[in-house]
C-alpha positions as a printed Julia matrix, in Angstrom:
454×3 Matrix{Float64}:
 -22.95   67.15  231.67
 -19.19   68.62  232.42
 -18.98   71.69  234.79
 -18.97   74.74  233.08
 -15.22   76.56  234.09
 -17.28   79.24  235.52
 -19.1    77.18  238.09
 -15.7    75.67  239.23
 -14.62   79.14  239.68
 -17.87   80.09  241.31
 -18.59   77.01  243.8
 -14.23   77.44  244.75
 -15.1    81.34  245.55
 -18.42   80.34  247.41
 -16.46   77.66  249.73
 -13.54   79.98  250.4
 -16.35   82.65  250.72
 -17.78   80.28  253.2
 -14.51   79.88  255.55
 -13.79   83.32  255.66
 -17.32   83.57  257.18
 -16.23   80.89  259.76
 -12.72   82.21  260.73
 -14.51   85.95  261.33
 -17.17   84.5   263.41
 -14.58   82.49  265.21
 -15.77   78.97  264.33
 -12.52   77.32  264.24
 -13.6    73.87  264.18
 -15.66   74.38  261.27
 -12.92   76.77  259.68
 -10.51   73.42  259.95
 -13.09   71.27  258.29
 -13.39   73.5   255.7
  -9.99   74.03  255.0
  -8.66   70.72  255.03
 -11.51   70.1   252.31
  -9.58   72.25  249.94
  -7.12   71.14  247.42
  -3.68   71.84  248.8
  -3.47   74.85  246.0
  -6.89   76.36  247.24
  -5.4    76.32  250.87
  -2.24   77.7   249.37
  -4.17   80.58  247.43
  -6.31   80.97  250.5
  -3.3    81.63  253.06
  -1.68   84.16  250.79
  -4.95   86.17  250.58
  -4.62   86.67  254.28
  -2.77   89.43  256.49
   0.07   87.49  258.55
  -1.62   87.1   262.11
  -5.0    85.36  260.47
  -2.13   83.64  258.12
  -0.67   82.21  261.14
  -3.87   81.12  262.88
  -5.26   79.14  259.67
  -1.99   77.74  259.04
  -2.7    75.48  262.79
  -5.74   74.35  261.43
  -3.95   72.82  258.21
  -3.58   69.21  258.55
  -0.39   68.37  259.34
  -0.35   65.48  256.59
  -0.98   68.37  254.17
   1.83   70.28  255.09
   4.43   69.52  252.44
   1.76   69.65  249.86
   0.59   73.22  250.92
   4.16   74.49  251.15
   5.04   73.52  247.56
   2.02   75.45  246.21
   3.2    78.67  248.55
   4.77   81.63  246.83
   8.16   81.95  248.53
   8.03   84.63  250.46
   5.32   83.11  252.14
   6.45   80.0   252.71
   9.65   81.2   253.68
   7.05   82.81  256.65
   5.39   80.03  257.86
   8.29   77.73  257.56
  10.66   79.93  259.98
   7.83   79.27  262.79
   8.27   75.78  262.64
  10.18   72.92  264.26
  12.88   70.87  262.2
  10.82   67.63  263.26
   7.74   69.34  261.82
  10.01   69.88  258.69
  11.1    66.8   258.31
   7.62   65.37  258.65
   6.03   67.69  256.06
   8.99   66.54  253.48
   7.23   62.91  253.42
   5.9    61.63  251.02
   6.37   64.7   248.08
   8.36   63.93  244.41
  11.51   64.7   244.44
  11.54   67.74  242.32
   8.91   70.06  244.94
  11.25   68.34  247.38
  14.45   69.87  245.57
  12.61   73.27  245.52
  11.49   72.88  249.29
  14.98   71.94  250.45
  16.61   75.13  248.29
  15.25   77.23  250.32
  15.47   75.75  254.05
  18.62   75.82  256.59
  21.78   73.54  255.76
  20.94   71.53  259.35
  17.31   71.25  257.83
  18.12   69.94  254.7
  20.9    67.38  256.48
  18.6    66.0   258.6
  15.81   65.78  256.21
  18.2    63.94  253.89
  18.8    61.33  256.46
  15.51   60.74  257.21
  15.68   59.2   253.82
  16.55   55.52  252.22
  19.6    55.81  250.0
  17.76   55.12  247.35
  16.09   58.45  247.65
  18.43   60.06  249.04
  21.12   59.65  246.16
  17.93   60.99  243.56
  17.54   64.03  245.77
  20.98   65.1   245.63
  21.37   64.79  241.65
  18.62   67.04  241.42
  19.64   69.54  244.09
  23.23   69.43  241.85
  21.82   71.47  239.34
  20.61   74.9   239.96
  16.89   75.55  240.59
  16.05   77.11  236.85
  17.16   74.44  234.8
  16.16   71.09  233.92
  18.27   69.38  235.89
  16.4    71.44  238.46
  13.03   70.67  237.63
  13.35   67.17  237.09
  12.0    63.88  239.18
  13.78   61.39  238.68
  11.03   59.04  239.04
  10.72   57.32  235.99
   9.67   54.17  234.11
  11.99   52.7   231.39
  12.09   49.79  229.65
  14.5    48.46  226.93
  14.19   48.33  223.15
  14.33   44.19  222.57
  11.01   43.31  224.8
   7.87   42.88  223.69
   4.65   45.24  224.53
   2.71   42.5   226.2
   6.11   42.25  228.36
   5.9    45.74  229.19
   2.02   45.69  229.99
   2.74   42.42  232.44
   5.79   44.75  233.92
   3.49   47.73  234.39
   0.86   45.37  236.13
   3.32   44.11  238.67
   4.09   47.87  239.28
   0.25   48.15  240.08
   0.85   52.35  239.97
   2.97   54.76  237.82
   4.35   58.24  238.37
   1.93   60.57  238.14
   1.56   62.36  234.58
   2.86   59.25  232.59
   2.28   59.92  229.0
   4.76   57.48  227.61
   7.72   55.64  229.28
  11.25   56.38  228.02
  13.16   53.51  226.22
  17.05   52.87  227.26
  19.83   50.65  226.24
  21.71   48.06  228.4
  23.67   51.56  229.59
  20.53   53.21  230.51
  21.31   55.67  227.38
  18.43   57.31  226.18
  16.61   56.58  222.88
  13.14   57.82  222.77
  10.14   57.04  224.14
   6.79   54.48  223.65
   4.1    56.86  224.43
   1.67   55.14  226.74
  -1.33   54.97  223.24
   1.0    53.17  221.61
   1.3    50.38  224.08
  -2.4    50.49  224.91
  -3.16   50.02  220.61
  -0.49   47.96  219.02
  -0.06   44.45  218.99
   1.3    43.06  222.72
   3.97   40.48  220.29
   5.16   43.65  218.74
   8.45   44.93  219.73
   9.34   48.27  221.91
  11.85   49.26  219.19
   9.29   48.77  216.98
   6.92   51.53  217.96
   9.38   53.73  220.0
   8.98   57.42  218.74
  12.92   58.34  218.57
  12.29   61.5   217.44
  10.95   62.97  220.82
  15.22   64.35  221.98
  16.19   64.72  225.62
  16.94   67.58  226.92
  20.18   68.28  228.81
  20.29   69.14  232.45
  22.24   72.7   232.41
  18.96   73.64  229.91
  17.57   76.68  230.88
  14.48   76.8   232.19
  12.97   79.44  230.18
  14.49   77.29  227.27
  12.71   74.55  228.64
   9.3    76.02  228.46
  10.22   76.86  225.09
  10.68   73.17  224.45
   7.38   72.24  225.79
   5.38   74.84  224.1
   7.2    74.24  220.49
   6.42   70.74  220.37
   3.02   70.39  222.73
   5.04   67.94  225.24
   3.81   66.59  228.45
   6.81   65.29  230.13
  10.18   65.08  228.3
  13.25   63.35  229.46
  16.21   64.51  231.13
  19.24   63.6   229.37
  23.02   63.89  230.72
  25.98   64.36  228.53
  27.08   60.64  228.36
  23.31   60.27  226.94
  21.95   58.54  229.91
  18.55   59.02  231.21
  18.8    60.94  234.35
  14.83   61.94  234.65
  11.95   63.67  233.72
  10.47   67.12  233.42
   6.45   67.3   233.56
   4.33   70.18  232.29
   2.92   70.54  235.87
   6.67   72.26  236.66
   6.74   73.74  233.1
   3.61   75.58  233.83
   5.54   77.17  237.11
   8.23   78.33  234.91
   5.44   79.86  232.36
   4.06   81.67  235.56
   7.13   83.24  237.18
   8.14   84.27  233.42
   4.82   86.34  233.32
   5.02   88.12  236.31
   8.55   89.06  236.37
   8.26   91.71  233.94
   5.27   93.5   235.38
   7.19   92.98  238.74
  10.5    94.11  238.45
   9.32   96.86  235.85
   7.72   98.38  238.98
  10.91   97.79  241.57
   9.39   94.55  243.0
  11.03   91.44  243.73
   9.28   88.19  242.35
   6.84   86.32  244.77
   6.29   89.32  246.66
   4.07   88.85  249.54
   0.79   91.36  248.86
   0.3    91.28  252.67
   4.08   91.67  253.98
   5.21   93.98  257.04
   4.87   97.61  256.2
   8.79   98.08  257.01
   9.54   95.36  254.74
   7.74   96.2   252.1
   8.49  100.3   252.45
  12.32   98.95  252.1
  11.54   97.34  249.01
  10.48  100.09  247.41
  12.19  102.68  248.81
  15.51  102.3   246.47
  13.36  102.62  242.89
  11.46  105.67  244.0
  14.99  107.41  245.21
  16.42  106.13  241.44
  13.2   107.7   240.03
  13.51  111.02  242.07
  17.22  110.94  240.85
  16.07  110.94  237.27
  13.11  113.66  237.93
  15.91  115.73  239.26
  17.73  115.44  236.17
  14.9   116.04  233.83
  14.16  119.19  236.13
  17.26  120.38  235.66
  17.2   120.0   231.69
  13.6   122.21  232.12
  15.79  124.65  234.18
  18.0   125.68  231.35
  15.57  127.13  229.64
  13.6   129.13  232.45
  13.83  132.38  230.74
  12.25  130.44  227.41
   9.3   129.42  229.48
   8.74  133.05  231.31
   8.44  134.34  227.42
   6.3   131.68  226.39
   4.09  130.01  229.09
   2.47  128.19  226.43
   4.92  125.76  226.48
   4.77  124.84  229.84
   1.37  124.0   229.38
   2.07  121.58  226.4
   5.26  120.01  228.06
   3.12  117.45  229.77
   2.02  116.1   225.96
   5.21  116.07  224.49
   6.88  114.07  227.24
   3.72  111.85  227.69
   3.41  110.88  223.84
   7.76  109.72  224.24
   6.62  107.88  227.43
   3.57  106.33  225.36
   5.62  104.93  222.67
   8.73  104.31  224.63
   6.91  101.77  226.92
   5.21  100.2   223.89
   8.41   99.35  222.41
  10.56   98.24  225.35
   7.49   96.0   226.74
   7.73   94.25  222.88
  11.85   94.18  222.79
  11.93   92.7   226.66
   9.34   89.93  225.73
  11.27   88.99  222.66
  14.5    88.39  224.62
  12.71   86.66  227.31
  10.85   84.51  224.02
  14.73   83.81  223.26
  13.52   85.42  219.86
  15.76   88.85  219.59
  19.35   88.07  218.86
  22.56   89.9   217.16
  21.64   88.2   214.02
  17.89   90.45  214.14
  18.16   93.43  216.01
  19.37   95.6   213.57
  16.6    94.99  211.53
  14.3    95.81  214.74
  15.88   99.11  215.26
  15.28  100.49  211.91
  11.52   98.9   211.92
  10.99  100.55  215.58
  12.57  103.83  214.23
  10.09  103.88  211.55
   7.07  102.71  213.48
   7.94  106.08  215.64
   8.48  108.68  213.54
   5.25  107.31  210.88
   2.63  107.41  214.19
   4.87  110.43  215.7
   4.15  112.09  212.57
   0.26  111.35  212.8
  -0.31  112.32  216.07
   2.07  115.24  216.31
  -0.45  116.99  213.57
  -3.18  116.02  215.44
  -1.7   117.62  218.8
  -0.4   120.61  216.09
  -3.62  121.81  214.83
  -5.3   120.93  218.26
  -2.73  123.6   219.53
  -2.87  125.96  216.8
  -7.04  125.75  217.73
  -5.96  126.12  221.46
  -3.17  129.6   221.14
  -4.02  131.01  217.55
  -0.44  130.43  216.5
   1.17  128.48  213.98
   4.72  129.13  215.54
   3.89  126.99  218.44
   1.98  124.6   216.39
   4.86  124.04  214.44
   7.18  123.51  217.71
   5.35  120.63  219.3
   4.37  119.22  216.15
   8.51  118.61  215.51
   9.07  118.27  219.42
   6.49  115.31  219.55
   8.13  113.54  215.99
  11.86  113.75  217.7
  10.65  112.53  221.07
   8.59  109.41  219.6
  11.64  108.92  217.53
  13.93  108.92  220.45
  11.36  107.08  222.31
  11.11  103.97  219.73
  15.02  103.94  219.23
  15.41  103.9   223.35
  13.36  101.33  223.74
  14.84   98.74  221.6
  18.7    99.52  222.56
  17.93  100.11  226.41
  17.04   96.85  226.92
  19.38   95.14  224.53
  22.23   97.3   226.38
  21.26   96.04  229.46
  20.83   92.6   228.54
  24.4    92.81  227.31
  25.47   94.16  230.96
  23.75   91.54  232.32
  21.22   93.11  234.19
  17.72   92.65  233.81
  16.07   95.1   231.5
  12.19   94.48  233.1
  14.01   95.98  235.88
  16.06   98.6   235.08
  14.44   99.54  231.53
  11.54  101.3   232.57
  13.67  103.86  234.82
  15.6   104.63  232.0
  13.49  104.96  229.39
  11.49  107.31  231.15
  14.78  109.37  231.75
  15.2   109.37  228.43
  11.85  110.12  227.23
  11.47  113.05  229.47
  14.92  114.96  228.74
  14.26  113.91  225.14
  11.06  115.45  224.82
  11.65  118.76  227.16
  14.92  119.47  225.25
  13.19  119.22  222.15
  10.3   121.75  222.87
  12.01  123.95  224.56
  14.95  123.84  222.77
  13.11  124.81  219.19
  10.72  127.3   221.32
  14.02  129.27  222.2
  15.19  129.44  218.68
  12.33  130.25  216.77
  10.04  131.54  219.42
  12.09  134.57  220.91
């Protein structure tokens, strides 16, 4: 019977469970039995779930063969950590043996006199693979690639190909089909690995390649990569360069990174944090961090003060409507987020474009002021139950329909503004919009509660 997903969960939990136990009681030599008994992502997982002086201790009792394994699996920030305590001979060593591609993203991020000496350390083979990856940059395909790969040519037979694969004895790892090439090495589809395994060995490889299944260039986004993947349920793909030659592959393993970062970026940078961000970092450090977002969002506050300022003497008459400013500027906020969260995951999707976004802003507009109108007669008679007065009823009921309005239409051209600025709207829209929101929504109550109020 297969292991329910929940019991892998709860028998991983139990054994890290387990070595906490040992580390606090000071065990170390059962703590490094343990450890080294996880999957290099467990140990990975485990060390960033640790404050940096236990981080540092547990990273000595990591195998040293494991190194490079554990590394890859590290968020950056943390790797960047351990790595800066260690020698360039432990380095070197801990670069042995790993694909090419978590190679390309290891060596992106160490010292030029690391990466040299690694790179000599290497046959020339290897060596001349590494450095076509590490020519493109680290989000694209050409980035993501290995360039270990099996090819074979269109004329053979399959029972030629099974007899070559033999003499192999191994093949890289995720091999769901080999790619098929010309004298030129130009790319022209693939003979997925069933195929070979089913058809008749005196059959042909050309006829039984899939030539369907395009390459994908190496300047291809990565975003546009997982794109790929998802659309057409691939495994690996190939790597293809302009002059159609077969420069490597891209495997879901590195596809599923991409899908990853893409995910938390949003909720990151929506929140003034940088990607990766180390939970347990310095206090300094992370206070830095932060520190510029909350001064941008005490800069806005400021401003939104100053809009409530204008109409002091309004609010001295009426003190309702300093009671009821915190639900008009809420209900903006609401509906504002709702909409930019949609609008930033459809450019990230690659699915908002000139062509659409008109469209979108007059389906956004409506979507506001229909549930604006709803709930601003709900919050209406609420506040006509609340004061006894229609008058200021009738002022939050229209104060609530502009700012939910204004909310919906912010939220779709904020981050389509910024997008054309080029800066990133999951980290710059949220400020904004709240800006927006806020004056919006205080302008609009007070504004109608000073003409038809006093």
């Amino acid at each position: 019977m297969a292991t329910a997903p929940a019991d892998v969960r709860s028998d991983r939990e139990a054994r890290l469970d387990a070595l906490r136990a040992a580390l606090d009681s000071g065990t170390l030599r059962g703590a490094r039995r343990m450890i080294n008994a996880l999957h290099p992502a467990e140990i990975a997982h485990f060390l960033e779930s640790l404050p940096p002086p236990r981080r540092e201790i547990t990273w000595e009792l990591v195998d040293r063969e494991l190194d490079g394994d554990v590394l890859v699996e590290l968020s950056e920030e943390v790797r960047a950590e351990l790595i800066r305590d260690m020698d360039t001979h432990e380095i070197v060593a801990a670069t042995e043996g790993l694909d090419l591609d978590d190679l390309a993203d290891l060596l992106a991020e160490m010292p030029e006199a690391v990466t040299q000496q690694v790179l000599r350390s290497m046959d020339h083979q290897d060596r001349e693979r590494l450095k076509t990856v590490l020519a493109y940059p680290e989000d694209s395909a050409g980035g993501l690639m290995n360039t270990d790969t099996v090819s074979v040519r269109p004329d053979v037979t399959l029972g030629v190909v099974l007899r070559y694969l033999r003499m192999r004895r191994e093949l890289p790892d995720r091999t769901d089909c080999l790619f098929v090439v010309d004298r030129n090495d130009r790319y022209l589809g693939v003979l997925p690995v069933t195929s070979l395994l089913t058809e008749d060995e005196e059959q042909s490889v050309s006829a039984v390649i899939d030539s369907e299944v395009r390459g994908i260039a190496p300047d291809t986004h990565a975003s546009e990569v997982a794109q790929l993947f998802e659309g057409r349920d691939l495994l690996s793909a190939a790597v293809v360069g302009a002059d159609g030659r077969l420069l490597g592959r891209v495997t879901i393993d590195d596809v599923l990174d991409v899908v990853r970062e893409q995910a938390e970026h949003p909720l990151l940078t929506a929140a003034g944090l940088e990607d990766e961000e180390d939970v347990f970092a310095g206090v300094r450090r992370s206070a830095r961090r932060r520190a510029l977002w909350l001064g941008v969002n005490l800069v806005t506050a400021f401003i939104a003060s100053w809009v409530v300022g204008l109409f002091e003497a309004t609010i001295d008459q009426v003190v309702a409507l300093a009671v009821l400013m915190p639900v008009v500027a809420s209900m903006g906020g609401i509906a504002g987020t709702q909409t930019v969260t949609l609008i930033i995951r459809g450019i990230a999707l690659g699915q908002i474009h000139s062509s659409n976004a008109r469209w979108l802003f007059f389906k956004e507009l409506s979507v506001g002021a229909l549930n604006g109108a709803v709930w601003a007669t709900v919050v209406a008679l609420a506040t006509w139950a609340w004061f006894g007065t229609w008058q200021i009823a009738a002022v939050i009921c229209a104060a609530i329909v502009i700012n939910v309005a204004a909310a919906a239409v912010a939220g779709v051209l904020i981050p389509l503004g910024l997008k054309r600025l080029r800066v990133d709207p999951a980290l710059a829209g949220g400020v904004i919009l709240t800006t927006v929101t806020d004056i919006v929504g205080f302008a609009a109550l007070l504004g109608l509660g000073t003409l038809f109020l006093l």
